[in-house]
N, CA, C and O atoms as CSV, one atom per row, in Angstrom:
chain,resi,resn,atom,element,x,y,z
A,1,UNK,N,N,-20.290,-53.175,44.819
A,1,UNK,CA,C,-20.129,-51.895,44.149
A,1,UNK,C,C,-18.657,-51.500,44.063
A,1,UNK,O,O,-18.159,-50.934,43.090
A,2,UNK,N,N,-18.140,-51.782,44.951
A,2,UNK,CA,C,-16.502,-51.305,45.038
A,2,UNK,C,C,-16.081,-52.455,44.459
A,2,UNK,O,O,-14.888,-52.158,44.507
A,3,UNK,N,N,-16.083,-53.966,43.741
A,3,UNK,CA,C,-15.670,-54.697,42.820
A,3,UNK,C,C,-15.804,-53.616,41.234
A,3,UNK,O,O,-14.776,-53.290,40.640
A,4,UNK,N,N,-17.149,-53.195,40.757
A,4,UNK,CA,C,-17.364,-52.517,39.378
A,4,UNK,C,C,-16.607,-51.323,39.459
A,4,UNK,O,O,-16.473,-50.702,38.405
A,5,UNK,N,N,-15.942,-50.747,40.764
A,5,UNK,CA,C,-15.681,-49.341,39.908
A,5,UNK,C,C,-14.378,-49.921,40.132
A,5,UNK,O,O,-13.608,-49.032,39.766
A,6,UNK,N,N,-13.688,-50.911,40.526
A,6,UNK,CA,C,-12.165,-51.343,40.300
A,6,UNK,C,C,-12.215,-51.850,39.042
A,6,UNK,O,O,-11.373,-51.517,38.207
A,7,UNK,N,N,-13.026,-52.556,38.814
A,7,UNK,CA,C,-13.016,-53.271,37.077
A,7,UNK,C,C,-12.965,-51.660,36.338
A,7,UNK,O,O,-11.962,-51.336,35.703
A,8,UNK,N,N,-13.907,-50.895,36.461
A,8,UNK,CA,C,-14.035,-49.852,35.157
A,8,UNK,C,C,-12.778,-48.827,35.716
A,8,UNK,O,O,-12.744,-47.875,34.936
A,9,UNK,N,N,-11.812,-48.681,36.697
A,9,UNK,CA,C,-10.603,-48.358,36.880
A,9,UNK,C,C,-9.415,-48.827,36.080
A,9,UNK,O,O,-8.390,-48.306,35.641
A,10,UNK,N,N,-10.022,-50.144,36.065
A,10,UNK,CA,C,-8.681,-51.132,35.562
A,10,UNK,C,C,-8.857,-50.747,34.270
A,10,UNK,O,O,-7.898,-50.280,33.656
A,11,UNK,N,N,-10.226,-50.898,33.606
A,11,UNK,CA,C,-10.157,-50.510,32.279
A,11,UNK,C,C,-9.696,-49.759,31.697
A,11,UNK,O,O,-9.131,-49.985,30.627
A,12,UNK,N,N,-9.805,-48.636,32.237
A,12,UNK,CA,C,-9.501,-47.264,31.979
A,12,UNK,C,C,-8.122,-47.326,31.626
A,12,UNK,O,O,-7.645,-47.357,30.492
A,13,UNK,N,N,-7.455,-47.342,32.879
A,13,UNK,CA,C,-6.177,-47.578,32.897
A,13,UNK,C,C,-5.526,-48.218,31.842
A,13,UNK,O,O,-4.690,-47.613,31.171
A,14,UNK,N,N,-5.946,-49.853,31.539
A,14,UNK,CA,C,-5.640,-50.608,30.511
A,14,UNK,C,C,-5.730,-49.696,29.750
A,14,UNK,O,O,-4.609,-49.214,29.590
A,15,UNK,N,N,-6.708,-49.025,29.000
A,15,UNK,CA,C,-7.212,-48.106,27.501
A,15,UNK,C,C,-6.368,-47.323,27.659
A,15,UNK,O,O,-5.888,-47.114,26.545
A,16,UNK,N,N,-5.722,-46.562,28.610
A,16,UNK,CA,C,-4.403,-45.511,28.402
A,16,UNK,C,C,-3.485,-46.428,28.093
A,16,UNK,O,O,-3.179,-46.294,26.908
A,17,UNK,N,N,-2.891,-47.317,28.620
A,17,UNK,CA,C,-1.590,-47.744,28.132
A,17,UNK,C,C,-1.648,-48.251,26.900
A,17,UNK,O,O,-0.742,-47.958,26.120
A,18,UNK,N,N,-2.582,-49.003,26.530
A,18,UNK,CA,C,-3.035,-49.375,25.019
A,18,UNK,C,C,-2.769,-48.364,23.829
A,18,UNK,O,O,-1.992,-48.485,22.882
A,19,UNK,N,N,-3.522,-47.465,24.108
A,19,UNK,CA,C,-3.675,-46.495,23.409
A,19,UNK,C,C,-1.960,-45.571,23.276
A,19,UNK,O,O,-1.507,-45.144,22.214
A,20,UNK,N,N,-1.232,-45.444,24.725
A,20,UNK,CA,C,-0.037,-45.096,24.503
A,20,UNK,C,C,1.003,-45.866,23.641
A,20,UNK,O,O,1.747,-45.421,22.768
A,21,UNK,N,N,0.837,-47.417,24.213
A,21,UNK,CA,C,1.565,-48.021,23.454
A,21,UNK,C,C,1.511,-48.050,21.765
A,21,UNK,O,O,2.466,-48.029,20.988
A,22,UNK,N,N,0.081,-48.104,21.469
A,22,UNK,CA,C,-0.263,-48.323,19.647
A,22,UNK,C,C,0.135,-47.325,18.950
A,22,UNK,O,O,0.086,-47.332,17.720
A,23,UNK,N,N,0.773,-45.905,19.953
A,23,UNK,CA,C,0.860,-44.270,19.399
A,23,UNK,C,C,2.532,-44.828,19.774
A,23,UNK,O,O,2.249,-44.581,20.946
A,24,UNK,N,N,3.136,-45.042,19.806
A,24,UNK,CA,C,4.463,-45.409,20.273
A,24,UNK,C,C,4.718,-46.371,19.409
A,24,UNK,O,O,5.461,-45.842,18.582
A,25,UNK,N,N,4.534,-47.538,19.089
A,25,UNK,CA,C,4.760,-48.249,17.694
A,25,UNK,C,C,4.750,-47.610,16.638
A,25,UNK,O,O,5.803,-47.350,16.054
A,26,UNK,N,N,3.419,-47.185,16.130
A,26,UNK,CA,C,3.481,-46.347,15.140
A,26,UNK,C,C,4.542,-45.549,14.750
A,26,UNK,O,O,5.124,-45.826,13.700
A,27,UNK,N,N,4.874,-44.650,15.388
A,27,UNK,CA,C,5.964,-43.629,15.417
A,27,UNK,C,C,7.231,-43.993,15.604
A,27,UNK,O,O,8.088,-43.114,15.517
A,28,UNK,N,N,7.751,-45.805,15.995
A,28,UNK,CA,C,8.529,-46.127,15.908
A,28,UNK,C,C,9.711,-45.925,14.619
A,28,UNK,O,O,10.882,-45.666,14.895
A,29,UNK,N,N,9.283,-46.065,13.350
A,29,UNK,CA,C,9.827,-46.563,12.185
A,29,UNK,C,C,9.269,-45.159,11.558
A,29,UNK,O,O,8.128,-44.703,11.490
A,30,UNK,N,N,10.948,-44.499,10.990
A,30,UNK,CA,C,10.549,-43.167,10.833
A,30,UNK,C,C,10.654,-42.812,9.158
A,30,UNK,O,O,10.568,-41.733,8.572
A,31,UNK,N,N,10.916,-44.448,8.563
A,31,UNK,CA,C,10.055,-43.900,7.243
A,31,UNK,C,C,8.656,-43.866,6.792
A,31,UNK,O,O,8.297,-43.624,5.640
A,32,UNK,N,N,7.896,-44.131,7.796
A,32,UNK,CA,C,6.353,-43.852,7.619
A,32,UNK,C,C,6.119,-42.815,7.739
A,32,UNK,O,O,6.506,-42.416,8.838
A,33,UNK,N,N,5.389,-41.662,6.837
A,33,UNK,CA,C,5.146,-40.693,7.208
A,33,UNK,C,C,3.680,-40.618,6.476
A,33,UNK,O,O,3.353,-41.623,5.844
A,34,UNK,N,N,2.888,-39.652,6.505
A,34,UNK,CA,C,1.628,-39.215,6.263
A,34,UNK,C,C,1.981,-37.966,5.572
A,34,UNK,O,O,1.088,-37.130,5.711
A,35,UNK,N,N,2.721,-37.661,5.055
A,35,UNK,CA,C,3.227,-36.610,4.065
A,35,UNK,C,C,2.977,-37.288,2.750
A,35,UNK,O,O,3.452,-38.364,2.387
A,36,UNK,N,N,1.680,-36.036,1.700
A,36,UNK,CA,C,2.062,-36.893,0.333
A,36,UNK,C,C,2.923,-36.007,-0.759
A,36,UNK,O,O,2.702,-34.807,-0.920
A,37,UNK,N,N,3.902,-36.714,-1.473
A,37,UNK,CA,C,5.017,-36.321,-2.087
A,37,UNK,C,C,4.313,-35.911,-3.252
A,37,UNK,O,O,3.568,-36.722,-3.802
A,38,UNK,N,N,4.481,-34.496,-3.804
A,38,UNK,CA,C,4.015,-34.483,-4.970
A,38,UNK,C,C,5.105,-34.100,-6.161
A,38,UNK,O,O,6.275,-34.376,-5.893
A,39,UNK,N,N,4.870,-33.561,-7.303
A,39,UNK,CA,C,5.442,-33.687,-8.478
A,39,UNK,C,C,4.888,-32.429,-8.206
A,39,UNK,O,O,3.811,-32.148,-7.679
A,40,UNK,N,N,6.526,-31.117,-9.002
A,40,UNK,CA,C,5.534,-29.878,-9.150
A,40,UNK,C,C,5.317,-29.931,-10.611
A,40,UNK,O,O,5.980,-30.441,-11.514
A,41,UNK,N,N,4.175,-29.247,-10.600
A,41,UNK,CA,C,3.761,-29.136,-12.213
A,41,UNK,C,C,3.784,-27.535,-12.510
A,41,UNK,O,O,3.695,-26.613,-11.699
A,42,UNK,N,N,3.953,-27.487,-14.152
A,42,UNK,CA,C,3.979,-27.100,-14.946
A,42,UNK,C,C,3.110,-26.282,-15.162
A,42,UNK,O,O,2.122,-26.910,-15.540
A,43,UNK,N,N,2.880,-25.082,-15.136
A,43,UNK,CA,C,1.698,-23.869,-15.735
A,43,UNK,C,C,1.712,-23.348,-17.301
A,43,UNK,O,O,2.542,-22.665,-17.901
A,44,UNK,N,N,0.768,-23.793,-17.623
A,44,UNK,CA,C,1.032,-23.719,-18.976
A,44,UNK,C,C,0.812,-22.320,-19.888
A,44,UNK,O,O,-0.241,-21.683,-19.899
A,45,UNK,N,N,2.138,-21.939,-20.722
A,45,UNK,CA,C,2.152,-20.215,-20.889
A,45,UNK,C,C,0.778,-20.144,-21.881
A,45,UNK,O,O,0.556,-20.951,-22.783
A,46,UNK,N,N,0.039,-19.175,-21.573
A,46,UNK,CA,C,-0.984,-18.653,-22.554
A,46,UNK,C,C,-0.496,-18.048,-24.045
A,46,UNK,O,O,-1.235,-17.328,-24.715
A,47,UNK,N,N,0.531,-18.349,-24.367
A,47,UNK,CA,C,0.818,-17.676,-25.596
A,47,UNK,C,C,0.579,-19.134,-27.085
A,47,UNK,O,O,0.763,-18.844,-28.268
């Protein structure tokens, strides 16, 4: 029993650093962004 809860410790653990690391790459390279660029448009006069 004290072997499984060191394995599902370790896991855990592993899944945080994983998860820190893949959020840390990402955000490495700071022309990626999730911003979308738009075009302003034009309202067109009612006359």
């Amino acid at each position: 029993m004290k072997t499984k809860k060191y394995v599902i410790a370790i896991a855990i653990f592993g899944g945080m650093l994983f998860t820190a690391y893949a959020a840390n790459a990402i955000n490495q390279n700071g022309d990626q962004t999730a911003k979308i660029e738009r075009k302003p448009f034009k309202i067109p006069s009612g006359n």
